[in-house]
PLY file of the C-alpha trace (Angstrom):
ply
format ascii 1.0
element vertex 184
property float x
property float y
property float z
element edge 183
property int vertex1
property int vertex2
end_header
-0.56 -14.53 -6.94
-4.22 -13.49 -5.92
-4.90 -10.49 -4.06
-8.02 -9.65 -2.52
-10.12 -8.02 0.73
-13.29 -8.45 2.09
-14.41 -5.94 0.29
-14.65 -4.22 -2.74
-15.41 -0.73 -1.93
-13.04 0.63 0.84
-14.83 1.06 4.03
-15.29 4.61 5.49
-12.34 3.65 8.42
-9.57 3.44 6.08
-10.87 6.85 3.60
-12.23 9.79 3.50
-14.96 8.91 6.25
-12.75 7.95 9.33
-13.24 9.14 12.89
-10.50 10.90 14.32
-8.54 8.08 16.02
-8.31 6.52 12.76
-6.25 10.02 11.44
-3.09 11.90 11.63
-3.10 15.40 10.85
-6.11 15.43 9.33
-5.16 12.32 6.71
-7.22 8.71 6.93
-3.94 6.25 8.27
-5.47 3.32 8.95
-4.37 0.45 6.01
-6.66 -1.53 4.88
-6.28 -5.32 5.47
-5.67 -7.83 2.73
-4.72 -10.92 1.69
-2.13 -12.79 -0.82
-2.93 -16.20 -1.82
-1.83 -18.65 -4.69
2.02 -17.23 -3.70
4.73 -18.67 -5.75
6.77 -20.50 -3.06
9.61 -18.90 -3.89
8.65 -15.76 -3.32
10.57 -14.38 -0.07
9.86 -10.50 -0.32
6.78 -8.51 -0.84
5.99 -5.02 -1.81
3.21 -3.01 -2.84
1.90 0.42 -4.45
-1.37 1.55 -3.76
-2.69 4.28 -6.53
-5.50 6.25 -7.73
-5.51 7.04 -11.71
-8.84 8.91 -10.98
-6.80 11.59 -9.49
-5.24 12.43 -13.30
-8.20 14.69 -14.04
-8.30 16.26 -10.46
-4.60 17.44 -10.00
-3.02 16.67 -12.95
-1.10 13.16 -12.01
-1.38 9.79 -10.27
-2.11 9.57 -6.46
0.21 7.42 -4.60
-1.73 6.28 -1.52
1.21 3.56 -0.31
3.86 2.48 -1.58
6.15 -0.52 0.76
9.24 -2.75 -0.48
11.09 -5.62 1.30
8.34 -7.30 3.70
10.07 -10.90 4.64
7.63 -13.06 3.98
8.67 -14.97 6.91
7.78 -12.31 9.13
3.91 -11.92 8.28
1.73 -14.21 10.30
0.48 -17.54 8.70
-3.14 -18.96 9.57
-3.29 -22.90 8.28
-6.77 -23.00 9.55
-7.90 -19.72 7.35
-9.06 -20.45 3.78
-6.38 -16.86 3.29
-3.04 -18.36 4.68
-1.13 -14.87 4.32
-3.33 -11.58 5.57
-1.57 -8.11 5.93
-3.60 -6.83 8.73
-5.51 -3.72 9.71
-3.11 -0.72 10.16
-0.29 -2.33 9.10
1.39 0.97 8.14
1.55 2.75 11.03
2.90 -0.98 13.07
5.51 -1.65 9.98
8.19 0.16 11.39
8.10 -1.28 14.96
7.17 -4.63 13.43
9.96 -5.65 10.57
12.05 -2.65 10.92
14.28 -4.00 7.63
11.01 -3.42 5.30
10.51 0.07 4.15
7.46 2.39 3.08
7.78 5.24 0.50
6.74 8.25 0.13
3.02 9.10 -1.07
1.75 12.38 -2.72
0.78 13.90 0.52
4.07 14.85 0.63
4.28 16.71 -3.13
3.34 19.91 -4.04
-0.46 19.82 -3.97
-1.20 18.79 -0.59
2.37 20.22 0.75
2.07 18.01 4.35
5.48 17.37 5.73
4.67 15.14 8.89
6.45 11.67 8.69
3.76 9.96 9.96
2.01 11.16 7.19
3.73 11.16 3.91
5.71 8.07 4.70
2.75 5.80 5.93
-0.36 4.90 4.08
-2.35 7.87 3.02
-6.29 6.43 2.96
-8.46 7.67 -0.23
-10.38 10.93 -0.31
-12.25 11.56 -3.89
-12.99 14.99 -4.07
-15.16 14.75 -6.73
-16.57 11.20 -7.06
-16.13 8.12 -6.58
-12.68 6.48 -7.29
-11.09 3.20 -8.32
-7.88 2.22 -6.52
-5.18 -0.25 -7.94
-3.16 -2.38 -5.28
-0.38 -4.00 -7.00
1.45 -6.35 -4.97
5.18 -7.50 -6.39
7.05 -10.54 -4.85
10.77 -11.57 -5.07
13.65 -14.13 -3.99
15.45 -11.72 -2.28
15.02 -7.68 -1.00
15.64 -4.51 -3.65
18.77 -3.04 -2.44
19.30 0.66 -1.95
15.51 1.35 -0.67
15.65 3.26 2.13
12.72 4.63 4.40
10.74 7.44 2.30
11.58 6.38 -1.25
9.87 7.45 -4.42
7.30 5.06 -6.32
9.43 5.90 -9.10
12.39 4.18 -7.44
10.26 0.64 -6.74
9.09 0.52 -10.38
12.57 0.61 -11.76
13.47 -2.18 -9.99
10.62 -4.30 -10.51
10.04 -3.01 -13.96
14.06 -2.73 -14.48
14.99 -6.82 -13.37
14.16 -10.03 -13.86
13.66 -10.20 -9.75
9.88 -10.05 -9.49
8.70 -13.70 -9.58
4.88 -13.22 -9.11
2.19 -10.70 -8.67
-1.46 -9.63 -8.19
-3.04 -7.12 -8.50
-7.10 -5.92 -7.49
-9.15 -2.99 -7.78
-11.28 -1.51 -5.12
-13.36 1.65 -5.07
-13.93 4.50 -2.49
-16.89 7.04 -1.90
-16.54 10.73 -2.59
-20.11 11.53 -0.64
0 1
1 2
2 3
3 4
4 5
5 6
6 7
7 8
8 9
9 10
10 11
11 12
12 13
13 14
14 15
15 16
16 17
17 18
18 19
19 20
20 21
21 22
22 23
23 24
24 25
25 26
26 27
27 28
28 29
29 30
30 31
31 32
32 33
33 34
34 35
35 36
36 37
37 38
38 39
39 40
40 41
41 42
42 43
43 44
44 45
45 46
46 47
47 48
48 49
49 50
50 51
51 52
52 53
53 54
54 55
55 56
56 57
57 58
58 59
59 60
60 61
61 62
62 63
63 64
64 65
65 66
66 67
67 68
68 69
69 70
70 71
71 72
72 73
73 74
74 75
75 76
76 77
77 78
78 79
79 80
80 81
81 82
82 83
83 84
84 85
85 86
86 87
87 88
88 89
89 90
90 91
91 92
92 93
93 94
94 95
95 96
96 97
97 98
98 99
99 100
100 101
101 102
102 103
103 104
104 105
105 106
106 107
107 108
108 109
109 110
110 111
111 112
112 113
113 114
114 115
115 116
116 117
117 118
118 119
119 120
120 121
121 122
122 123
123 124
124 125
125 126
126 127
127 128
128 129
129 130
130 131
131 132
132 133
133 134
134 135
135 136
136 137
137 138
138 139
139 140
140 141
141 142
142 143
143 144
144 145
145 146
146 147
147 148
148 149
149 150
150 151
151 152
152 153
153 154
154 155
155 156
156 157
157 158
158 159
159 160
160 161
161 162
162 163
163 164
164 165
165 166
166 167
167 168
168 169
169 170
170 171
171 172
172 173
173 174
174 175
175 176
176 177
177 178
178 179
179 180
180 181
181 182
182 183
């Protein structure tokens, strides 16, 4: 499986830079597109983390930016005339839930004890990038398997995803890329 944007350094709409319509209390939620390609066929079920190891030295642990399980394959639009067959699109987070309401996101660290922020729409959605002190790489793994992880439910912890991937033999591809984001 190949992952990759149209990018390599996020662009200010989906971090630390975005305007206003692109936030919720105060937080960048606008995802980032990408794309999957070179998919094992058998893959039927995708999910992701989204994390920032550059945060180690700033608060004292791994950022967790997104995290999403059980996206149907199925149920992502498919462009035969596009050189990148399978795209998530722009601000797929916030449309998930109205969109394939059997997929589920998890919870990021906006929600823990450093940034303490308890809206839904906040810590259970993508949470865009915002280095405080320089700039940052970002790893988006993306996992894919036959069938869904049972017993996610909406607002799980990264910890819980890993297991499963990291725990069974269910995860029959994956990708992975890197892309960076501005502090200043």
């Amino acid at each position: 499986m190949k992952i990759s944007a149209d990018f390599t350094q996020i662009p200010d709409i989906y971090g630390k830079f975005a305007p206003a319509e692109h936030r919720t209390d105060g937080y960048p939620t606008t995802s980032f597109p990408f794309y999957i390609d070179r998919m094992n066929p058998a893959v039927r079920y995708l999910h992701w983390e989204f994390v920032d190891d550059d945060a180690i030295p700033v608060c004292g642990h791994q950022w967790i930016h997104w995290a999403v399980a059980n996206v149907p394959v199925d149920a992502l639009m498919y462009d035969f005339n596009d050189s990148h067959a399978l795209q998530i699109p722009e601000d797929f987070s916030r449309q998930l839930p109205s969109l394939i309401p059997e997929a589920v996101q998890g919870r990021n660290s906006a929600g823990g004890a450093v940034a303490g922020q308890t809206n839904p729409a906040v810590i259970l959605r993508y949470n865009g990038p915002q280095p405080p002190d320089k700039a940052h790489d970002y790893k988006l793994c993306v996992y894919g398997t036959a069938e869904p992880f049972e017993g996610l439910k909406e607002g799980f912890y990264l910890n819980e995803l890993r297991n499963l991937v990291f725990r069974t033999d269910a995860v029959l591809d994956y990708g992975e890329i890197y892309l960076s984001s501005r502090a200043a």
